[in-house]
MMTF fields as JSON, N, C-alpha, C and O atoms, coordinates in Angstrom:
{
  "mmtfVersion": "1.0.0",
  "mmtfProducer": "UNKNOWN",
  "numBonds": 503,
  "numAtoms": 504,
  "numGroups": 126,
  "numChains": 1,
  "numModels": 1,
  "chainsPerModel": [1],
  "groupsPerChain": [126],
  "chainIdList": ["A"],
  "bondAtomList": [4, 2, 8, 6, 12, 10, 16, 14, 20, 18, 24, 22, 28, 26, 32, 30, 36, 34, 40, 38, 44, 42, 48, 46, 52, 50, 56, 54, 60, 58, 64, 62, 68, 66, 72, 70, 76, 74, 80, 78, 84, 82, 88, 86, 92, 90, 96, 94, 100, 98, 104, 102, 108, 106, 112, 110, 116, 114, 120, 118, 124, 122, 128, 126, 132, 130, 136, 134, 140, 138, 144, 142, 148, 146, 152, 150, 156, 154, 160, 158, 164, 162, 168, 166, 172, 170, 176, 174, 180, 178, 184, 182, 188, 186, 192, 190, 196, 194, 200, 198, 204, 202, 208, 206, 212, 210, 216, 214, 220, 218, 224, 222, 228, 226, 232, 230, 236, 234, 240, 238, 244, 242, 248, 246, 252, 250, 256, 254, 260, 258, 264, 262, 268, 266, 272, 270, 276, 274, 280, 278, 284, 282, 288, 286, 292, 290, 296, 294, 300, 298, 304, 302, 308, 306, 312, 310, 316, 314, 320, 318, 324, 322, 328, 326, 332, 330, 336, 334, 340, 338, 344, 342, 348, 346, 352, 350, 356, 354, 360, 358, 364, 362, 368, 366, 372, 370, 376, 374, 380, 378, 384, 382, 388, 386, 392, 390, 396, 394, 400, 398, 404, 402, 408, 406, 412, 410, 416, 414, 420, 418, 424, 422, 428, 426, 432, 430, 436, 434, 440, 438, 444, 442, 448, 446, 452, 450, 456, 454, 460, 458, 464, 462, 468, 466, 472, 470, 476, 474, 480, 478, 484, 482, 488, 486, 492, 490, 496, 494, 500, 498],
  "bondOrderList": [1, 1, 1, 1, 1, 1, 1, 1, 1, 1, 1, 1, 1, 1, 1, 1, 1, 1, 1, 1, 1, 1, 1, 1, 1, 1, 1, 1, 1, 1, 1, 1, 1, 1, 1, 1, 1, 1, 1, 1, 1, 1, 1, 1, 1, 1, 1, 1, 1, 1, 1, 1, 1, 1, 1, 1, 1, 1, 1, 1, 1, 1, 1, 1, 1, 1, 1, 1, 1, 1, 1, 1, 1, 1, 1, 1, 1, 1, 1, 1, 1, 1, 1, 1, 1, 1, 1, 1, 1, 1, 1, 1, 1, 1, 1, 1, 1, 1, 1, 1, 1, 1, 1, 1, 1, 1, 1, 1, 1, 1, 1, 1, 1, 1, 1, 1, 1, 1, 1, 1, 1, 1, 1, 1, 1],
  "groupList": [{"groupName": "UNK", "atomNameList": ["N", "CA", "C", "O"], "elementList": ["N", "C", "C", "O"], "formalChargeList": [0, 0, 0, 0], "bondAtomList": [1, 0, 2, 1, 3, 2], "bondOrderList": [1, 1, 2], "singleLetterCode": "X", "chemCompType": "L-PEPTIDE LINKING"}],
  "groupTypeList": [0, 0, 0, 0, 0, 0, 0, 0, 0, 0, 0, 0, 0, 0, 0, 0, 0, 0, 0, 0, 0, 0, 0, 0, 0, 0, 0, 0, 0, 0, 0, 0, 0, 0, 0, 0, 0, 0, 0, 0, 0, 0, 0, 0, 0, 0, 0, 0, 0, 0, 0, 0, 0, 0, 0, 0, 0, 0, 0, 0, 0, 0, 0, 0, 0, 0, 0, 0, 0, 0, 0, 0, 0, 0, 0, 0, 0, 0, 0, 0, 0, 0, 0, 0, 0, 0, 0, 0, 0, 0, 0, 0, 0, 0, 0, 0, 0, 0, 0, 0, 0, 0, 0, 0, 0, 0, 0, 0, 0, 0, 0, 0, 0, 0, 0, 0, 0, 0, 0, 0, 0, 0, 0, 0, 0, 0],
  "groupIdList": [1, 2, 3, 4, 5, 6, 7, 8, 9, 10, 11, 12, 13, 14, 15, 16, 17, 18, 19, 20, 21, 22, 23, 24, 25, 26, 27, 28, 29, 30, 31, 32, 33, 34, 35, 36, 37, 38, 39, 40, 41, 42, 43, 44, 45, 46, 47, 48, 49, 50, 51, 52, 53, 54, 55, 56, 57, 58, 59, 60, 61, 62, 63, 64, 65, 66, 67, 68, 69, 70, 71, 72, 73, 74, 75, 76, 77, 78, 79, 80, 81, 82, 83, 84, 85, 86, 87, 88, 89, 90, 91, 92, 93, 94, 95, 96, 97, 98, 99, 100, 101, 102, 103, 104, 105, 106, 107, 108, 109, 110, 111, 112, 113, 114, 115, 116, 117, 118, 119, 120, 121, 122, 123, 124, 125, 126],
  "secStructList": [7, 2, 2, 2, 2, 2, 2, 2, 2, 2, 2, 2, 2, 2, 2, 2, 2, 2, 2, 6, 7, 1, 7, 2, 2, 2, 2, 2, 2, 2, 2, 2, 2, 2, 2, 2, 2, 2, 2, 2, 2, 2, 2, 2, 2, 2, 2, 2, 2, 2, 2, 2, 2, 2, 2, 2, 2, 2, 2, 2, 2, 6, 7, 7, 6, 2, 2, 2, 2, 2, 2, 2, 2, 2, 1, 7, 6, 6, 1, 7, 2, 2, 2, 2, 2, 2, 2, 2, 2, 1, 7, 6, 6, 6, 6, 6, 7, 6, 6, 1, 7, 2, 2, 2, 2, 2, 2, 2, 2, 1, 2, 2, 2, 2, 2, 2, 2, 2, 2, 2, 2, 2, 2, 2, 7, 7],
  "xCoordList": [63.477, 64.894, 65.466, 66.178, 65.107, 65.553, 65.438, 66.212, 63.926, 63.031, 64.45, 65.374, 64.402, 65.713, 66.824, 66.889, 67.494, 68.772, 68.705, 69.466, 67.26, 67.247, 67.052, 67.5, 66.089, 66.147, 67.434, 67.972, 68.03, 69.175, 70.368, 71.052, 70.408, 71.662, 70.781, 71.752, 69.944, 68.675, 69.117, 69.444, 68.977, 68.839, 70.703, 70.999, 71.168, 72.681, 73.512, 74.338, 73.151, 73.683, 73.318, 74.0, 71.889, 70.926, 71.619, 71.454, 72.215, 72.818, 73.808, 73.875, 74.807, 76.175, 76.22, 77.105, 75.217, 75.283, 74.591, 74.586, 74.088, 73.553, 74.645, 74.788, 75.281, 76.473, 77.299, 77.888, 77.442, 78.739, 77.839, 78.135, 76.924, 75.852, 76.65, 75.968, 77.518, 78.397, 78.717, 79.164, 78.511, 79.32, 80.325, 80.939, 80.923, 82.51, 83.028, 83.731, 82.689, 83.525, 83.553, 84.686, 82.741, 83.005, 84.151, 85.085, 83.978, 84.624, 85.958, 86.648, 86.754, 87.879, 88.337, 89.404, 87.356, 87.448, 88.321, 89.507, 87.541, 87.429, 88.941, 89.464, 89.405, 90.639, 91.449, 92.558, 91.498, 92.392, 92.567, 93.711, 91.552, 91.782, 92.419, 92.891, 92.312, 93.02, 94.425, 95.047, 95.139, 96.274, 96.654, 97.426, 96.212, 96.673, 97.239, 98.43, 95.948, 96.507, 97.523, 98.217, 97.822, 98.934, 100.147, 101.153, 100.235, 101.555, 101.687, 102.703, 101.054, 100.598, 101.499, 102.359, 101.033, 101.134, 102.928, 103.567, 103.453, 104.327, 105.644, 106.871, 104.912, 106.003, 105.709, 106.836, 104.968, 105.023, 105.852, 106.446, 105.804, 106.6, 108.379, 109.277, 108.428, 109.894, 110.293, 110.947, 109.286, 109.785, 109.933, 110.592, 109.115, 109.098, 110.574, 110.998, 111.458, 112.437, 113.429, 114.514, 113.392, 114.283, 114.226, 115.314, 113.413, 113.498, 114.395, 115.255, 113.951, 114.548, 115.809, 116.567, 116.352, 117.753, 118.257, 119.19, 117.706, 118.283, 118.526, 119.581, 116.998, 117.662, 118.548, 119.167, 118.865, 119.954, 121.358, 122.407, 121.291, 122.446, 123.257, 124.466, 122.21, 122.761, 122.657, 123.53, 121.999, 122.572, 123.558, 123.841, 124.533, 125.518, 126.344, 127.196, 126.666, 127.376, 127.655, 128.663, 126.387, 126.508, 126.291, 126.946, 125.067, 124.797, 124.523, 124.697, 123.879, 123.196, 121.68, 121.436, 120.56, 119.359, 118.597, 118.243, 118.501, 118.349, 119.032, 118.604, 120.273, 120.925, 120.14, 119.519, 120.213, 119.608, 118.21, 117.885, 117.615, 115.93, 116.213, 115.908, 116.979, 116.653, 117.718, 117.513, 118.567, 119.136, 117.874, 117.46, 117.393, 116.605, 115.291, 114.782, 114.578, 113.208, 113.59, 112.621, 115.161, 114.747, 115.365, 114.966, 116.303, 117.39, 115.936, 114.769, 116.912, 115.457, 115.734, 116.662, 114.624, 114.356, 115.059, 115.469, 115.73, 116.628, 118.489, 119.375, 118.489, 119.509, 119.29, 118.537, 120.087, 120.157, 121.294, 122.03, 121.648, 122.347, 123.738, 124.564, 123.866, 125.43, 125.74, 126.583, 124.662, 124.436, 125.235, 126.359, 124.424, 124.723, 126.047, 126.489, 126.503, 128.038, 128.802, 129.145, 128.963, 129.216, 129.276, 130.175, 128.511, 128.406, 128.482, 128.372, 128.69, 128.964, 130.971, 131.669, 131.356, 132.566, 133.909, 135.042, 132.932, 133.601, 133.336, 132.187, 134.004, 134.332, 132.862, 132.408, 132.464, 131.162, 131.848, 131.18, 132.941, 133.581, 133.907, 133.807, 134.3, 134.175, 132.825, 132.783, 131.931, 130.334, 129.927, 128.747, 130.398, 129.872, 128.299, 127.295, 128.601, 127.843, 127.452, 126.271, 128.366, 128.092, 127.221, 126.544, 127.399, 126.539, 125.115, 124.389, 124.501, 123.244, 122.293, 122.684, 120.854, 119.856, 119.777, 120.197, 119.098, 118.734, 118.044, 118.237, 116.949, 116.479, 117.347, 117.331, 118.035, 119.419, 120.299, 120.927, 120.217, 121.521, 120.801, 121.076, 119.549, 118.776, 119.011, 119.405, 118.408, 118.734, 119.432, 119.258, 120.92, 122.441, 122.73, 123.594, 122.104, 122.64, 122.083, 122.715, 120.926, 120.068, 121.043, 121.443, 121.704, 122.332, 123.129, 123.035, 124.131, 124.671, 124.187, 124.808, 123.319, 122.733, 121.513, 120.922, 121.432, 120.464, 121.359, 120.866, 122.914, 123.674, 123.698, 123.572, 123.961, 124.365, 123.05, 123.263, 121.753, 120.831, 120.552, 120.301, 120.638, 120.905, 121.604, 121.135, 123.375, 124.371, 123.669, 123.334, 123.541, 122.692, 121.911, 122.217, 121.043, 119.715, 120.313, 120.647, 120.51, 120.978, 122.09, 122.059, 122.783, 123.682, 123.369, 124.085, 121.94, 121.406, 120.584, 120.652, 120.056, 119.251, 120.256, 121.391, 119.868, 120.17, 120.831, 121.137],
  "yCoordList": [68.377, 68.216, 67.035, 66.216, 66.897, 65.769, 64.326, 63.499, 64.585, 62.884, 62.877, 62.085, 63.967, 64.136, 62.949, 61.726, 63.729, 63.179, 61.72, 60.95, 61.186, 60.146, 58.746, 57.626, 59.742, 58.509, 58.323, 57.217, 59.392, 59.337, 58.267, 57.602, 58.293, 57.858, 56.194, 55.441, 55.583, 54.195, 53.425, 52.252, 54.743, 54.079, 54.015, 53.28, 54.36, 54.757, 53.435, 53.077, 52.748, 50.715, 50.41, 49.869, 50.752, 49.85, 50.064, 49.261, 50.976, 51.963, 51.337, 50.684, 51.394, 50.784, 49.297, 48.813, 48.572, 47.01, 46.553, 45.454, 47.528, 47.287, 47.67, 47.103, 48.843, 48.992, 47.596, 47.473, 46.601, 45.671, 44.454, 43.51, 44.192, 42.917, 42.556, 42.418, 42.498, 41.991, 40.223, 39.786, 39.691, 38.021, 38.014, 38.718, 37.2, 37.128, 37.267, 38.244, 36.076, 35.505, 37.192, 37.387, 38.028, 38.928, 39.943, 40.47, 40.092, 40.848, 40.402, 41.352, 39.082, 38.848, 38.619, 38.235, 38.93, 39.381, 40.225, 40.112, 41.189, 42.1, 42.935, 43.749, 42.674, 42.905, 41.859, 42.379, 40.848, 40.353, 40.812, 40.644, 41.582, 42.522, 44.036, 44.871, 44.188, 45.466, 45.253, 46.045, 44.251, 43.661, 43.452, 44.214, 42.615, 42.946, 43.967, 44.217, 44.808, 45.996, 46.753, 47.546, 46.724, 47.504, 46.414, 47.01, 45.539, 44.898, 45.291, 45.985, 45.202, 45.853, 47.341, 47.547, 48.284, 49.235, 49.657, 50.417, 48.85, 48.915, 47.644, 47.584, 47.192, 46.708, 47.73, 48.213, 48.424, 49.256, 50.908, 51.771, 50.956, 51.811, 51.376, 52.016, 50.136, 49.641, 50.127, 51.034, 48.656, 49.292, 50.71, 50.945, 51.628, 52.918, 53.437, 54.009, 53.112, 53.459, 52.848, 53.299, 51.684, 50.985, 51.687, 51.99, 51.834, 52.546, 53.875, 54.174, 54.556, 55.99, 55.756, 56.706, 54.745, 54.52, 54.108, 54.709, 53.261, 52.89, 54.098, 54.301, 55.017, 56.065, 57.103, 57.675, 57.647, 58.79, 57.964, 58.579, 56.141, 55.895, 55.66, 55.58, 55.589, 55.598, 56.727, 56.8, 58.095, 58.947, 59.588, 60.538, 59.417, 59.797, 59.586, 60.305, 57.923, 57.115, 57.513, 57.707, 57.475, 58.119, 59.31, 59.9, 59.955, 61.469, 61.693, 62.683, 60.236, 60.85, 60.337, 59.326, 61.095, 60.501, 59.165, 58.039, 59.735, 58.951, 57.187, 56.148, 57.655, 56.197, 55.47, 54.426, 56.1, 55.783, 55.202, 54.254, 55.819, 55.496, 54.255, 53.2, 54.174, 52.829, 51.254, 50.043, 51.866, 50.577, 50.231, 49.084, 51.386, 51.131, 50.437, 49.664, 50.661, 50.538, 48.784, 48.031, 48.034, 46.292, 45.729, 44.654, 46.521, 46.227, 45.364, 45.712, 43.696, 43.252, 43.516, 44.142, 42.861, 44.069, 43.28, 43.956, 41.881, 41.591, 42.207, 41.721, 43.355, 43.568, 45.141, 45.888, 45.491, 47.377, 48.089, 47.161, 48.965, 49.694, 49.186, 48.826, 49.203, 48.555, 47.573, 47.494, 46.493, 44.865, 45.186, 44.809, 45.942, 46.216, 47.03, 46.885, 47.763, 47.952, 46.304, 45.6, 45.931, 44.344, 43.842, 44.345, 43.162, 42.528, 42.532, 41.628, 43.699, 44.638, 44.826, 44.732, 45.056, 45.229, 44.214, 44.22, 43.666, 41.901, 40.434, 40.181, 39.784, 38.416, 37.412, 37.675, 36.333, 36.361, 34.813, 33.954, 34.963, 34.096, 35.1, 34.728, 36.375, 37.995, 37.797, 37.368, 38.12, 38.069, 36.653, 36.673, 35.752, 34.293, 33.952, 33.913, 33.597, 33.685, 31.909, 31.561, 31.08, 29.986, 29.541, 28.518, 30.484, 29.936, 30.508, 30.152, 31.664, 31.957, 30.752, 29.801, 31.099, 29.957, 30.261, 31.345, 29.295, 29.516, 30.578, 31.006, 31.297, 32.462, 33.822, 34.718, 33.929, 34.91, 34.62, 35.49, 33.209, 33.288, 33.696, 34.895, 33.39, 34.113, 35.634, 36.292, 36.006, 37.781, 38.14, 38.816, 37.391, 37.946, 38.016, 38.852, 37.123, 36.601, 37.855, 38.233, 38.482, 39.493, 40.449, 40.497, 41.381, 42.426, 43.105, 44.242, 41.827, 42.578, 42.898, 43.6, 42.48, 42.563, 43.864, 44.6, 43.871, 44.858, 46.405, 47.339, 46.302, 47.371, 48.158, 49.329, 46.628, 46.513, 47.365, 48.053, 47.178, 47.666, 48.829, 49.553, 49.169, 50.458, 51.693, 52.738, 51.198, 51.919, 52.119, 53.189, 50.756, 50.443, 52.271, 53.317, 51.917, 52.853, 53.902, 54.443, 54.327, 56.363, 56.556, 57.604, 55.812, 56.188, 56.202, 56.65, 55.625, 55.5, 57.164, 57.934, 57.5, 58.966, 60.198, 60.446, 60.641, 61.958, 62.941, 64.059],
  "zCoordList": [38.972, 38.695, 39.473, 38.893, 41.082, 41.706, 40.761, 40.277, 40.827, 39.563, 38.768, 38.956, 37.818, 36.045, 37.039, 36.913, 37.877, 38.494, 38.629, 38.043, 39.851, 40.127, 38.801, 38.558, 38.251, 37.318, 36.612, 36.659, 35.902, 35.572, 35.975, 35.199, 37.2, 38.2, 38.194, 38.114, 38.221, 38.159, 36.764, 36.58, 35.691, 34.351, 33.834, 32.892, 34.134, 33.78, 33.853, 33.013, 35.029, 34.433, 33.466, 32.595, 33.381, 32.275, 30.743, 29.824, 30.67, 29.378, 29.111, 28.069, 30.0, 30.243, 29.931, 29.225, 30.492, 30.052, 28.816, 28.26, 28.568, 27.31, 25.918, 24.835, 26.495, 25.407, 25.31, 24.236, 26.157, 26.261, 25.929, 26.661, 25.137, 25.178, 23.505, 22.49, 23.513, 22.157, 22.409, 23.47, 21.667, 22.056, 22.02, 21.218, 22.891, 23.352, 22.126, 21.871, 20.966, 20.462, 19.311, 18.87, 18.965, 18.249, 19.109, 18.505, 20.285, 21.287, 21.07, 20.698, 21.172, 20.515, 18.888, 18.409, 18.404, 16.886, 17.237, 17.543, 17.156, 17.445, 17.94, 17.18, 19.006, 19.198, 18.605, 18.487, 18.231, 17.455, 16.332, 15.911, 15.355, 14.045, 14.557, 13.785, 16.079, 16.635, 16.569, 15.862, 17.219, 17.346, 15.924, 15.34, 15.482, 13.449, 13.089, 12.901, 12.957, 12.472, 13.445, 12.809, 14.916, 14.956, 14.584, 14.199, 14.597, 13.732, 12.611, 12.563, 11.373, 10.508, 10.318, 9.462, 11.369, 11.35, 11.532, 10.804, 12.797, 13.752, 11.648, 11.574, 10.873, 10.153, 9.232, 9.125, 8.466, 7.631, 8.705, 8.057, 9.281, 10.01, 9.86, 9.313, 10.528, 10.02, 8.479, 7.966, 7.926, 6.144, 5.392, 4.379, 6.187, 6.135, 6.0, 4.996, 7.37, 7.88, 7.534, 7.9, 6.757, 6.061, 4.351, 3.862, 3.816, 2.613, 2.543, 1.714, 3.623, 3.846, 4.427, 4.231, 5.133, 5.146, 3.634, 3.101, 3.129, 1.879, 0.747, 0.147, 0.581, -0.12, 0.385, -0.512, 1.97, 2.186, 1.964, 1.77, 2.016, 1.917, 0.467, 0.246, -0.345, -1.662, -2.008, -2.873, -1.919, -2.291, -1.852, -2.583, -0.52, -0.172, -0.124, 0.399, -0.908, -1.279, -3.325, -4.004, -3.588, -5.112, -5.432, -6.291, -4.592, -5.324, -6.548, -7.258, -6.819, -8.496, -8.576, -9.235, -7.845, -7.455, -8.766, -8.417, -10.333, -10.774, -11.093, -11.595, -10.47, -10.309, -9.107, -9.301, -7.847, -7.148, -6.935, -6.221, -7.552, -7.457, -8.227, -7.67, -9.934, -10.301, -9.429, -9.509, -8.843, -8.18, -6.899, -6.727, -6.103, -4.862, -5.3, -4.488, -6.713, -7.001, -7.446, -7.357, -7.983, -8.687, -7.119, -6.671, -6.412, -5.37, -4.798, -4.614, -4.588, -3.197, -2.125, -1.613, -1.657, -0.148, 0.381, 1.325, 0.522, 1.393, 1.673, 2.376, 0.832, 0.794, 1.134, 0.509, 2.235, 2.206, 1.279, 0.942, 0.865, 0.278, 0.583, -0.256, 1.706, 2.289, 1.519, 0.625, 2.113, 0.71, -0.477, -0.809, -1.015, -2.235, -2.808, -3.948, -1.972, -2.047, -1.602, -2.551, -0.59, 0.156, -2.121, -2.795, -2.606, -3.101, -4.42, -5.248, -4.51, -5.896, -5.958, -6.968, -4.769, -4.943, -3.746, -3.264, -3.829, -2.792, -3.415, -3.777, -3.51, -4.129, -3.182, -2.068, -4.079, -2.934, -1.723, -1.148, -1.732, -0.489, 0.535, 1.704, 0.287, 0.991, 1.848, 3.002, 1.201, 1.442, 2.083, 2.433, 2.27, 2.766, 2.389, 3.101, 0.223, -0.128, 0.029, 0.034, 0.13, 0.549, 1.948, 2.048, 2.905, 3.961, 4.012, 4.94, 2.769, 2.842, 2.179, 1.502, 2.599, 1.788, 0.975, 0.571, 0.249, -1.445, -1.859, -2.997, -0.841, -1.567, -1.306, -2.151, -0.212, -0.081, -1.458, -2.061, -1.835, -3.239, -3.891, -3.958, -4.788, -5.819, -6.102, -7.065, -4.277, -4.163, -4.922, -5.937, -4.155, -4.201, -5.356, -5.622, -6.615, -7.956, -8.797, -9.783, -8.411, -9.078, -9.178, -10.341, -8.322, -7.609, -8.749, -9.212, -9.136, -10.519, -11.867, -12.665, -12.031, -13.249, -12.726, -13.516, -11.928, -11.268, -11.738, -12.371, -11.163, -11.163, -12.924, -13.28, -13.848, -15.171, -16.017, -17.016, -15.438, -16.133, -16.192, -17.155, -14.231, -14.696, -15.113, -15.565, -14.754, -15.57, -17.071, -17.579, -17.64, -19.068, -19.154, -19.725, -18.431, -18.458, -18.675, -19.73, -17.056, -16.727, -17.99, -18.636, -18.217, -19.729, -20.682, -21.577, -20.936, -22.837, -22.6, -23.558, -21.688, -21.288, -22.104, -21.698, -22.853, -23.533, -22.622, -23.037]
}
């Protein structure tokens, strides 16, 4: 039993350095695909939490889920529910649609016709 121990406690570096015989340069792979993915992780968590603000706020603002789902599902993602009240029922000099960039105006330009389609919609439904 002593021998079991001794060798044990002899060979037990040998084990250990042999687990870590990786090349650097995979070793910072390596955690650099670790670091990825928790960003990754840490923005799909945000967007998570931005969706679920967007739907309790339009339904408590409208309370009619199928309205909701179709304004939240074309609504772009640069705009939250608020946005979309903001711009739906404010003049766009209200909104300081002049000082956004060009892809904020695109957004912004979608919004009503976004609203129009789906009034359109949930009202043609039987």
């Amino acid at each position: 039993m002593k021998r079991f121990i001794i060798t044990t406690i002899m060979t037990l570096p040998l084990v250990v350095f042999a687990q870590s015989t990786k090349p650097i340069e995979q070793l910072r792979r390596e955690e650099d695909l670790r670091r990825a993915i928790e960003v990754i992780d840490e923005i799909d968590s945000r967007l998570n939490t931005l969706v679920k603000k967007r739907e309790a706020d339009c339904e408590m603002a409208i309370g009619y889920k199928p309205f909701c789902a179709c304004i939240l599902k074309e609504l772009p993602v640069a705009w939250s529910f608020t946005d979309y009240i903001f711009i739906t029922t404010r003049t766009k000099e209200e909104n300081g649609y002049s000082k956004l960039d060009k892809e904020h105006k695109l957004a912004y330009e979608k919004v009503g016709g976004i609203r129009d389609m789906c009034v359109k919609t949930i009202n043609a439904k039987p």
